[in-house]
C-alpha positions as CSV (number, residue, x, y, z in Angstrom):
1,X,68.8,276.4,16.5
2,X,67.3,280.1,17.3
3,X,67.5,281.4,14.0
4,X,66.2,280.3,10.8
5,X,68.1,283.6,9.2
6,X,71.6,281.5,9.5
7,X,73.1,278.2,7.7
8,X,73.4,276.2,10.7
9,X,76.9,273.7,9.9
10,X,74.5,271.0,11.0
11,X,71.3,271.3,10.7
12,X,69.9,267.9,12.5
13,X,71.8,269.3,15.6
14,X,68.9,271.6,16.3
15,X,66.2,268.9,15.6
16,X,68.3,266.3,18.0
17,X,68.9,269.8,20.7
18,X,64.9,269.4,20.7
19,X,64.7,266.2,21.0
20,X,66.6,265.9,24.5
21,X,64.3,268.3,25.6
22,X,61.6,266.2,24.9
23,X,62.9,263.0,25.9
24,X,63.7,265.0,29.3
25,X,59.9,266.1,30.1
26,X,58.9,262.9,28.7
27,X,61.4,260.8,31.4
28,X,59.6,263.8,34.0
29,X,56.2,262.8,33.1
30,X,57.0,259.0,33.4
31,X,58.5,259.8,36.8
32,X,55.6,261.5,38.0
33,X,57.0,264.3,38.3
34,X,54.9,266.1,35.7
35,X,50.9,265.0,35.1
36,X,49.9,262.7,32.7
37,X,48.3,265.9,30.9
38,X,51.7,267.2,30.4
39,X,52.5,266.7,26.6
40,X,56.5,266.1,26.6
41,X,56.5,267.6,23.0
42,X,54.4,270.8,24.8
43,X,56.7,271.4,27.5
44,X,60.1,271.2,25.1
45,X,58.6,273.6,23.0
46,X,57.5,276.0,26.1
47,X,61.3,275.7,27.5
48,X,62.7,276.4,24.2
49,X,60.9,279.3,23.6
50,X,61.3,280.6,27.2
51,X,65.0,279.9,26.6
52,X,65.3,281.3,23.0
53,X,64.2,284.4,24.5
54,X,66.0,285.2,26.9
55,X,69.3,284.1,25.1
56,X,68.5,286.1,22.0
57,X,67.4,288.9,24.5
58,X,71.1,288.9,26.6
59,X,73.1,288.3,22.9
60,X,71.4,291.1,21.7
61,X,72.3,293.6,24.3
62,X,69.3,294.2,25.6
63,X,69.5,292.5,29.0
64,X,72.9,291.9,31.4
65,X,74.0,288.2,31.7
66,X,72.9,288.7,35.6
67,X,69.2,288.5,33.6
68,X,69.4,284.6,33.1
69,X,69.9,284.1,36.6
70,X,67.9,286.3,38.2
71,X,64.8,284.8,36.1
72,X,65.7,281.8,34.2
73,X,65.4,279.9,37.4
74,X,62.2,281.3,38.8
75,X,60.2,280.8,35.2
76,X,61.6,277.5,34.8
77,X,59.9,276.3,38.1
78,X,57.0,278.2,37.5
79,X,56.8,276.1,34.2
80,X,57.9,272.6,35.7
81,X,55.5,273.1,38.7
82,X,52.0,274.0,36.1
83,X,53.0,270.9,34.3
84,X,52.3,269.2,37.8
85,X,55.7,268.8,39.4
86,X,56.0,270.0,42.8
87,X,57.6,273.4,43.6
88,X,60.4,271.6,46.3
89,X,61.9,269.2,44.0
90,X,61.4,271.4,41.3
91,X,63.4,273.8,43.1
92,X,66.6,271.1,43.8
93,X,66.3,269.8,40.3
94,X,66.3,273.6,38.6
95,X,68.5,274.3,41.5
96,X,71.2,271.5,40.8
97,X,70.8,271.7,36.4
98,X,71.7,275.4,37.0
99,X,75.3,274.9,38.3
100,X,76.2,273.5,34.6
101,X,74.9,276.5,33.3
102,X,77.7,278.7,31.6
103,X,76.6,281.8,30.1
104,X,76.9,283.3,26.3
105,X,80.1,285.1,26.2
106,X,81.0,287.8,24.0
């Protein structure tokens, strides 16, 4: 899913990966919780690269685990909340999808 340089075991994982992410920000937009200007395809695409990076960034060494937390929250309300949500709820809902969150492990 984050690297076309590997032979993924099943390749339509990635494309339905995506797709939640999509489905997600489109169930946001038709809760009002994003604008209608907010294109669900748009937004997965910004959190997927947002996400790629920082992934690919900690497996690579070059930042600490700690890194996702201390930013992956913030940047993900900072996206949510320019899509049109507003920063409170944005803030329980990052707040509460966070505690699933398990870090890449060696």
């Amino acid at each position: 899913m984050f690297d076309t340089e590997f032979d993924l075991d099943d390749p339509a994982a990635a494309a339905r990966t995506f797709e939640r992410l999509v489905e997600r920000a489109t169930r946001a937009r038709l809760a009002d919780r994003f604008s209608e200007n907010a294109d669900p395809e748009t937004m997965a695409t910004r959190f997927w690269i947002m996400g790629h990076g920082f992934i690919s960034l900690v497996v690579n060494g070059v930042l600490p685990v700690s890194a996702l937390e201390d930013h992956v929250p913030p940047m993900t309300i900072a996206l949510f909340t320019t899509a049109g949500d507003l920063e409170a709820p944005c803030r329980r809902s990052v707040r509460r999808g966070w505690r699933h969150f398990r870090p890449p492990t060696g």
